[in-house]
C-alpha atoms as one frame of an Amber mdcrd trajectory, in Angstrom:
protein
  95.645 -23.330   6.686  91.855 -24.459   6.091  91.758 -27.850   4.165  88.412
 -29.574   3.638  87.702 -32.326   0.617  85.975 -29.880  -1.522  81.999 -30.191
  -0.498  82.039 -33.257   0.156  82.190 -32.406   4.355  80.018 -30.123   3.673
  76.790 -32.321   3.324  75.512 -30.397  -0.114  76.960 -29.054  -3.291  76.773
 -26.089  -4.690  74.551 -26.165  -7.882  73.628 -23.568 -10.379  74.923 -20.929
  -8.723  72.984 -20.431  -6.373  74.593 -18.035  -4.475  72.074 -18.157  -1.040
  72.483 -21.735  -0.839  76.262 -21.520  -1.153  76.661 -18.924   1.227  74.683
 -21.151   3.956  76.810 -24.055   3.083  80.340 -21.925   3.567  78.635 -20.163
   6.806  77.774 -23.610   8.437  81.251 -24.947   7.567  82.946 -21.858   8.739
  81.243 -21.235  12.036  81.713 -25.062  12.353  85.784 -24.734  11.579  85.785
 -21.405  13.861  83.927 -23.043  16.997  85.793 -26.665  16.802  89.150 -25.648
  16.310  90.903 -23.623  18.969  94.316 -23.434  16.814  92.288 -20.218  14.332
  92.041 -18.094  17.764  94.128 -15.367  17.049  94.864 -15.727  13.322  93.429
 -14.130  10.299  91.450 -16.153   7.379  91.098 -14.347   4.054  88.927 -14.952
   1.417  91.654 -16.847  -0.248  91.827 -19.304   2.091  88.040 -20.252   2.703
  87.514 -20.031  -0.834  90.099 -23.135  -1.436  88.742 -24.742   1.047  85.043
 -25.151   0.407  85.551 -24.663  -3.617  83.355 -21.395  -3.372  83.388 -18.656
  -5.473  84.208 -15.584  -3.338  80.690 -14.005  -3.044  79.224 -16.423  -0.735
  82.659 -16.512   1.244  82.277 -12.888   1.440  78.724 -12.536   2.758  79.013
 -15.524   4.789  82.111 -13.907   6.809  79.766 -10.985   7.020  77.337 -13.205
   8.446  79.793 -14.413  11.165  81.083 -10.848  11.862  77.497 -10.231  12.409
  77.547 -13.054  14.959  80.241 -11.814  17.062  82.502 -15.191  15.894  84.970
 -13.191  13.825  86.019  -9.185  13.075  86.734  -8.190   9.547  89.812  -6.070
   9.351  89.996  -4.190   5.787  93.024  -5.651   3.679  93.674  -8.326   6.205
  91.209 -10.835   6.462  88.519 -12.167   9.074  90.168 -12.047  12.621  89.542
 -14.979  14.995  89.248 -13.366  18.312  90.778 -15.546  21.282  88.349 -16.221
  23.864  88.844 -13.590  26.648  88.852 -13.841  30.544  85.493 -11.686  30.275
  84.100 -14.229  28.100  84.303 -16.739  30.278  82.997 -15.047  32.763  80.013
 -14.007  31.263  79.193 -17.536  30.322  80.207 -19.228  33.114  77.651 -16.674
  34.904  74.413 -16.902  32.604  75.347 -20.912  33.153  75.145 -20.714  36.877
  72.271 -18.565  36.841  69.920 -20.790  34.434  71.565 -24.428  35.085  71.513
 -24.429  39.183  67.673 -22.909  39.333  66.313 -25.941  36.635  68.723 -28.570
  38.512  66.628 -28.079  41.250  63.580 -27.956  39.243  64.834 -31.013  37.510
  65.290 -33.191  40.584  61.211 -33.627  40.913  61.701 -36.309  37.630  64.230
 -38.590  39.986  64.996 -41.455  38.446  63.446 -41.316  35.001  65.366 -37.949
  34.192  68.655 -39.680  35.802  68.053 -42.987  33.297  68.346 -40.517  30.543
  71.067 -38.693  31.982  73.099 -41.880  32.754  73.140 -42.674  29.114  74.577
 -39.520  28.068  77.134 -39.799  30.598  78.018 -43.548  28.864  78.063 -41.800
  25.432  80.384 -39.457  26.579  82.772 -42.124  28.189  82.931 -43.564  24.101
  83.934 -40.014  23.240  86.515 -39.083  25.103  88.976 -38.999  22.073  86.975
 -36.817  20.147  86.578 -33.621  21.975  83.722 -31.999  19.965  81.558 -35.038
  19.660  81.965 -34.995  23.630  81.381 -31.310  24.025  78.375 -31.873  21.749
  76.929 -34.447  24.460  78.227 -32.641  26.933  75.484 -29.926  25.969  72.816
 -32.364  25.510  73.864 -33.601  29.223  73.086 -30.249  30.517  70.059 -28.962
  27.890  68.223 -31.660  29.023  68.225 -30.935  32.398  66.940 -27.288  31.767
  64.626 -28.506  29.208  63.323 -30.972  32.605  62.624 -28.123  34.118  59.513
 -27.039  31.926  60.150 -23.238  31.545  60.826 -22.492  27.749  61.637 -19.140
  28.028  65.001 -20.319  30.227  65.165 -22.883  27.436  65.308 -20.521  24.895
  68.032 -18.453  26.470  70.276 -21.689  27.481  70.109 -22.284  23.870  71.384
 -19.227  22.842  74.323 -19.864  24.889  75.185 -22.795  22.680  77.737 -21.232
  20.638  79.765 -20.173  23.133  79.255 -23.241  24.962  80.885 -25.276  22.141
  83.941 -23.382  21.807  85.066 -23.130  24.991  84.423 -26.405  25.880  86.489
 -27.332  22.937  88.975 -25.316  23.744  89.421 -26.828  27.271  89.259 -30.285
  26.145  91.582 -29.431  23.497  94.627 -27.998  25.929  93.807 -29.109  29.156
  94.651 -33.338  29.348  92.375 -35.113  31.878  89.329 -32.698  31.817  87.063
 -34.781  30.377  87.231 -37.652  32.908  86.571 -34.998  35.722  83.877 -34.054
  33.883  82.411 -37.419  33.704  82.717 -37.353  37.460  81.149 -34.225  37.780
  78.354 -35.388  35.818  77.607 -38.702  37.827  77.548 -36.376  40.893  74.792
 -34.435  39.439  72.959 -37.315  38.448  73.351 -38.668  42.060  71.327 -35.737
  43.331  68.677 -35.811  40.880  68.241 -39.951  41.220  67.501 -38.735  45.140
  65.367 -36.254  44.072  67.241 -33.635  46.273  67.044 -30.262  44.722  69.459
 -29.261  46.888  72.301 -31.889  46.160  71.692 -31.382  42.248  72.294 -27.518
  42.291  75.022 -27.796  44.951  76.377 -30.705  41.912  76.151 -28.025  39.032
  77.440 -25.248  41.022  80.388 -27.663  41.822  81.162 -28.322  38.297  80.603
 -24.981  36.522  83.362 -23.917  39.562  85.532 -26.155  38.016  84.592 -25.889
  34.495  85.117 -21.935  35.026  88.569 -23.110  36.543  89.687 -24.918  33.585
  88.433 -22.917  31.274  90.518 -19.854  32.786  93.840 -21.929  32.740  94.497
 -22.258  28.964  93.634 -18.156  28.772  95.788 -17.827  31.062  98.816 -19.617
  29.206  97.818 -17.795  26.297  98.328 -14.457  27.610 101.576 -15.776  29.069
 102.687 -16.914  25.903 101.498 -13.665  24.325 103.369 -11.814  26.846 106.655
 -13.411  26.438 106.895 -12.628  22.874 106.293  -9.387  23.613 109.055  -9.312
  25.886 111.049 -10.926  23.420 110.921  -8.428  20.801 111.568  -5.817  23.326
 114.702  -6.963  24.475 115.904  -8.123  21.036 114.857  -4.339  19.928 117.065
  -3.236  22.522 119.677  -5.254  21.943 119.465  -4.008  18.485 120.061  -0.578
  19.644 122.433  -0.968  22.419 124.581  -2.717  19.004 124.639  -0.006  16.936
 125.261   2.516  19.994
């Protein structure tokens, strides 16, 4: 069930119907509830429902589904509702990929700034120690961790496409930090290893750092899927065998 207090958590009212400006307010608090809250994966949210919970009319809830249909966050199913897709074993590994790809080639980049990039970098990794109970705020620094050593490495175009990526990012790493205990203190351990190489200015030691912990980001990430198709699986079975059961009653 969505709850929210009204508009108030959504940082602007809705005034004169305006019904542009209250779409963007229910699309920024939607993608926001869809990204940050790994319980939705899987379920269905109708019109209903996000209505209550921003104190929309349903236009804007309608064209601001649309809008995250057109994003790939949700699938409209016709007398149903907006379906949350679960995150799939070939999402992950798509991300994970495109991660490795930009994030190991501007590490190495990176490691020419030494110690003035790993100042900055050990400050984020403090900021994340204070967050470790609030798994969003730390996947939010989490990506500022790692944007700002691809942003170091002074091509925009990579830049651009890391960014892209943030979405994604987000979710999963909510996701993970959300079901899997003790993640986030390996990943502050990850992180200081990364930093290590970059302090040293060895291009080497940072990539061979990142490639280390997207390996075991990719890891963790994969677990919780994992359970989930497990789970998924055994009520499947379930209703099998209580089908049959049904059958082999009235036989």
């Amino acid at each position: 069930m969505l709850s929210m207090s009204k508009r108030r958590e959504t940082g602007a009212s809705v005034l004169g119907g305006h019904v542009d400006a209250a779409q963007d307010i229910v699309y920024r608090w939607l993608k926001q509830h869809v990204l940050t809250l790994p319980s939705q994966e899987g379920t269905f949210l109708t019109e209903a429902e996000v209505c209550r919970g921003t104190g929309t009319s349903r236009t804007p809830v309608r064209e601001a589904l649309l809008r995250l249909e057109a994003d790939g966050l949700l699938r409209i199913v016709p007398k149903k509702g907006a379906y949350v897709p679960p995150i799939t074993e070939a999402d992950i590994e798509a991300v994970m990929q495109a991660r490795g790809l930009v994030e190991e080639w501007c590490s190495r980049r990176a490691a020419s700034f030494g110690e003035m990039l790993a100042a900055e970098l050990d400050r984020l990794i403090a900021e994340q120690v204070d967050l470790l109970q609030d798994p969003v705020a730390f996947i939010e620094c989490d990506r500022e961790f790692h944007r700002t050593i691809v942003r170091a490495a002074g091509n925009p175009v990579l830049a651009d496409f890391y960014e892209s990526l943030r979405d994604r990012q987000l979710r999963m790493g909510v996701h993970v930090m959300t079901i899997s205990g003790g993640r986030g203190e390996s990943v502050l351990a990850e992180h200081a290893a990364i930093v290590e190489g970059i302090r040293r200015g060895d291009p080497e030691q940072a990539a061979a750092a990142v490639a280390e912990h997207l390996a075991c980001t990719f890891v963790a990430l994969r677990l919780p899927v994992a359970a989930g198709w497990a789970a998924r699986a055994q009520v499947a079975t379930s209703g099998l065998i209580n089908r049959d059961n049904g059958r082999q009653r009235v036989t």
